[in-house]
C-alpha positions in Angstrom: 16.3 19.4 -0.3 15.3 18.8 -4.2 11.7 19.0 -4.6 11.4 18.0 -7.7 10.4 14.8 -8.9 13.1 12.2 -10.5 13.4 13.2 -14.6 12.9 9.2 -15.3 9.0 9.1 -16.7 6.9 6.5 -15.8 7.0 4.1 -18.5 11.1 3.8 -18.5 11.1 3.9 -14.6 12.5 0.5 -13.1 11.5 1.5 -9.5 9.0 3.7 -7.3 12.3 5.0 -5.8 15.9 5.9 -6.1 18.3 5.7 -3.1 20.2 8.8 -2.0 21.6 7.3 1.0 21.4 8.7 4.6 17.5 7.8 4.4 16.9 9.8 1.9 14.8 8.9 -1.4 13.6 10.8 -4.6 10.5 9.6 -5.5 10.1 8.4 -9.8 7.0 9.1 -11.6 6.2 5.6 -11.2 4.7 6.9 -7.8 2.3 8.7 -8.6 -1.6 8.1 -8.0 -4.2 7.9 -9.8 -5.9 11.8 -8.7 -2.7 13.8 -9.6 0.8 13.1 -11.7 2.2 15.7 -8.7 1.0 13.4 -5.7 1.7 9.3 -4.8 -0.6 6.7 -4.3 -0.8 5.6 -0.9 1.2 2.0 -1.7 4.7 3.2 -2.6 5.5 5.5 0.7 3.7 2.9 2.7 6.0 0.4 1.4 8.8 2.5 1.7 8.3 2.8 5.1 7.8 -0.6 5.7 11.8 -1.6 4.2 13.1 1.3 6.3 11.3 -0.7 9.5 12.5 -4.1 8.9 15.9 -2.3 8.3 16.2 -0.9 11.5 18.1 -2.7 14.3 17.1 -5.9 13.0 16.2 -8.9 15.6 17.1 -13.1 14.3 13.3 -14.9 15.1 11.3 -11.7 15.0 9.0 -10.2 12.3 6.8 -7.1 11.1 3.1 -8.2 12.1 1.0 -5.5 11.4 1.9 -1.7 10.0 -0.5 1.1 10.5 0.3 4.0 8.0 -1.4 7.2 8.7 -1.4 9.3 5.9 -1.1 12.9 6.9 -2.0 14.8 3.8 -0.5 14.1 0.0 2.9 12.5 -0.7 4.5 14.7 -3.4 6.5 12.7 -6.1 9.3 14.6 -4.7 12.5 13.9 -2.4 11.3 12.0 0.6 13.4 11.5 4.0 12.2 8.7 6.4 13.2 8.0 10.6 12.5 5.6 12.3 13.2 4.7 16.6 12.4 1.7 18.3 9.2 3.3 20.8 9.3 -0.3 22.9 11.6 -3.2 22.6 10.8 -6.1 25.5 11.8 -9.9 24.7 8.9 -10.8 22.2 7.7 -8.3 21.2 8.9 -4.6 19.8 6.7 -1.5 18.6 8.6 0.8 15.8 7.4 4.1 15.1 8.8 6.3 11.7 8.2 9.7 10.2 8.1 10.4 6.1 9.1 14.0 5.4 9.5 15.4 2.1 11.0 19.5 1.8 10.7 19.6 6.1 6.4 19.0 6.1 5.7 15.4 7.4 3.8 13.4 5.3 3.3 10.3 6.9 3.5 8.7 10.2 3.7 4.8 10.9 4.0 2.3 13.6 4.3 -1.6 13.7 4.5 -4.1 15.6 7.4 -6.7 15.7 6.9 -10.0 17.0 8.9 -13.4 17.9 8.5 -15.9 15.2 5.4 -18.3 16.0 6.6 -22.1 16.6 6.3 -24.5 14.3 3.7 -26.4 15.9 1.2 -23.6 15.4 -1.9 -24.9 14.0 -2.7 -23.2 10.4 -5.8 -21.5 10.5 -7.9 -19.8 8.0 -10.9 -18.9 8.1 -11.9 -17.5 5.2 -12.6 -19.0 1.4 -10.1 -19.7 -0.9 -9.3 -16.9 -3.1 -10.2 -17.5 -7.0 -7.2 -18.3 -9.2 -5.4 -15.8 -10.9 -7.0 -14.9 -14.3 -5.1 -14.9 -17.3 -3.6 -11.8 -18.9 -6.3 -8.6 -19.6 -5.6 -5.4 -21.3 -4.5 -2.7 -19.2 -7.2 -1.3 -17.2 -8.4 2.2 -16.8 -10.1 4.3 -13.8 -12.6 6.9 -15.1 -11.0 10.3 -14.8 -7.5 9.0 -13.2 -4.2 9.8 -13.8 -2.9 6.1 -14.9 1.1 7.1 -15.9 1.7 6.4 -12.4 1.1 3.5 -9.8 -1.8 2.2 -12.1 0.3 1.4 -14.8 3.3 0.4 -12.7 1.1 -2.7 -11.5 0.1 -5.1 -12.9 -4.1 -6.0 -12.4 -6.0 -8.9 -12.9 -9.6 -8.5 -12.0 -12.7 -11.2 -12.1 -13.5 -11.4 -15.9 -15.9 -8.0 -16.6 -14.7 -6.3 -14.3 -12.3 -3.6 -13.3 -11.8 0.0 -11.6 -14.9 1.4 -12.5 -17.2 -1.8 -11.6 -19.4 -1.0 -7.9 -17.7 -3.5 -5.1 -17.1 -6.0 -3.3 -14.2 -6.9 -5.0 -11.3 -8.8 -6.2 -8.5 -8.6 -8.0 -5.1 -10.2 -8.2 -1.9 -7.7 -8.6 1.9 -7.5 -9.1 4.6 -5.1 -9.3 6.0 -4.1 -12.7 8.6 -2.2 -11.4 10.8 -2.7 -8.1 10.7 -0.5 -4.9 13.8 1.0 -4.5 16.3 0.7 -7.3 19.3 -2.0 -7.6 17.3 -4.0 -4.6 15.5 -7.1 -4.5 11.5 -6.5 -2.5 10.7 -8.1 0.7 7.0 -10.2 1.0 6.2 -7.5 3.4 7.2 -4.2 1.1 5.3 -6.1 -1.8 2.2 -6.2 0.7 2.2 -2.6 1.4 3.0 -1.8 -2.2 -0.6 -3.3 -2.9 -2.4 -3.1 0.5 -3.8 0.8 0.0 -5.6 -0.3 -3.3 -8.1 -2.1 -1.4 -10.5 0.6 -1.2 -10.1 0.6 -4.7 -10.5 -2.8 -5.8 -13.9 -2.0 -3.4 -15.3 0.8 -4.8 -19.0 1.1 -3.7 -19.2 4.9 -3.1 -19.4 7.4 -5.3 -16.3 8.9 -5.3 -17.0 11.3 -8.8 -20.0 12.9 -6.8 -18.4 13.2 -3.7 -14.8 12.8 -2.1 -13.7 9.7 -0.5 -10.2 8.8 0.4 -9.0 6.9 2.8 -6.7 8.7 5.8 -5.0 5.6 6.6 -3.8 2.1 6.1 -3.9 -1.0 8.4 -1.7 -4.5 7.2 -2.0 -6.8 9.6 0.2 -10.5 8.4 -0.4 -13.7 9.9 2.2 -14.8 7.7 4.9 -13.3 5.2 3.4 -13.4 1.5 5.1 -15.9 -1.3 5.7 -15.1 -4.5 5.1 -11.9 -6.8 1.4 -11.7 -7.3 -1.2 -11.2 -4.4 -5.0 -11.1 -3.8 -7.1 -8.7 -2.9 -10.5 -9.1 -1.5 -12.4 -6.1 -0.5 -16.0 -4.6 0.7 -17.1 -1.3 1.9 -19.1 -0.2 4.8 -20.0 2.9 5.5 -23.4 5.0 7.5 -25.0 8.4 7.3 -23.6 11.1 9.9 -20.5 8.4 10.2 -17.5 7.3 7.4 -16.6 4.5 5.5 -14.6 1.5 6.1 -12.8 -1.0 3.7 -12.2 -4.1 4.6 -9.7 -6.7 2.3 -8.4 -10.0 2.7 -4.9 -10.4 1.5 -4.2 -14.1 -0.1 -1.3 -15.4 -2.2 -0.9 -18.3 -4.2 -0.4 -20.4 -1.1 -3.8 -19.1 0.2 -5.0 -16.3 3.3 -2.1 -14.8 4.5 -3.5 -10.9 6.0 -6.2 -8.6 6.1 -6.0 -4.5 5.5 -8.5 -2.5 7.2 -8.5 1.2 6.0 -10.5 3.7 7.6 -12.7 6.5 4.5 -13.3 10.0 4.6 -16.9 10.1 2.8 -17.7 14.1 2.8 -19.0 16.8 -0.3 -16.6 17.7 -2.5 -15.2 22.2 -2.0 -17.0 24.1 -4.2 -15.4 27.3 -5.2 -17.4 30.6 -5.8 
């Protein structure tokens, strides 16, 4: 398997990924995250995974409720495979598990949950505040010390006027794709919320991750509802203890209002120090 990444760069890139058929992807610079130009953000694979779920055996009435991406060491921006089997399929209710490879090492491990279709009469309820309208257009934004020809520049941000990557959390940001997922295709609302779901920690920063390293080891997107439209919300804190890890916590909203929440779980250790 080609492990090298596609030869588009990331400013002419149309897509995080090319097709190669028989579940097989190679992976554009557009992919990659903001600590290395060799290694992805955490969004693209997750969303990735999430079009190869809702692809496979497909049930009328039922959706994807909640993903949990586990993210087993670095995605390279290289040629990625993906499987995925049915673990559990009743009536109402189905659990999907898949497997990311890329040159034979897994990479990343998910499962979801598909459900039956809530009835209409379902009351709408939630409970949290309004997210703030979408600001206007801002200059592209930067990250102190971050790769940015990859993911960072493949989105498009919006944060609260004054701030931005490098302000301390809680907080918020509205966000878009540039770029599709997978070339030639049209996204789905839930690939467009894993595209953006693993920048909550991100849009949150509260630890110092320059003095130390913290990075989240997985992703949790739990939908009450499929997103609308193009450009989504984030709102997101960070908790975290002494002798325990840190958690980030975000709200997902979209024009229409709350529509998720992502839950990712952060590795907050010292930083390797060679001799």
């Amino acid at each position: 398997m080609n492990a090298e990444p596609s030869p588009l760069s990331a400013a002419t890139a149309d897509s995080f990924y090319l097709d190669l058929g028989d579940g097989r992807f190679a992976s554009t610079p557009a992919t990659a995250g903001p600590w290395s130009a060799k290694t992805q953000h955490g969004g693209p694979p997750s969303a990735l995974m999430g079009r190869a779920m809702e692809r496979h055996a497909p049930r009328p009435g039922m959706r994807i409720a909640r993903v949990t991406v586990e993210l087993l060491r670095p995605v390279p921006v290289a040629d990625l495979r993906i499987d995925v089997r049915t673990v559990r399929s009743g009536g109402r209710t189905e659990i999907l598990e898949g497997e990311m490879t890329s040159g034979g090492d897994l990479v990343l491990v998910a499962r979801a949950w598909r459900l039956v279709a809530s009835p209409p009469e379902t009351p709408s309820l939630c409970p949290g505040p309004t997210a703030p309208a979408r600001p206007g257009p801002q200059p592209p934004h930067t990250m102190a010390g971050a790769h940015l020809d990859g993911y960072v520049s493949a989105m498009e941000w919006r944060f609260e006027p004054g701030k931005g990557f490098d302000s301390l959390g809680p907080g918020t940001a509205w966000v878009r794709q540039r770029v599709g997922l997978v070339g030639g295709e049209q996204d789905t609302p839930l690939t467009r919320a894993l595209t953006v779901a693993d920048s909550s920690w991100a849009v949150a920063f509260e630890l110092d991750h320059h003095a130390g390293l913290v990075i989240n080891t997985d992703i949790t997107l739990a939908l009450h509802r499929d997103p609308v439209g193009e450009w989504l919300c984030l709102r997101s804190d960070t908790a975290a203890s002494p002798a325990g890890s840190g958690l980030a916590l975000g709200q997902l909203d979209d024009a229409a209002g709350d529509c998720g929440r992502v839950l990712q779980t952060l590795l907050v250790t010292e930083r390797a120090t060679g001799r």
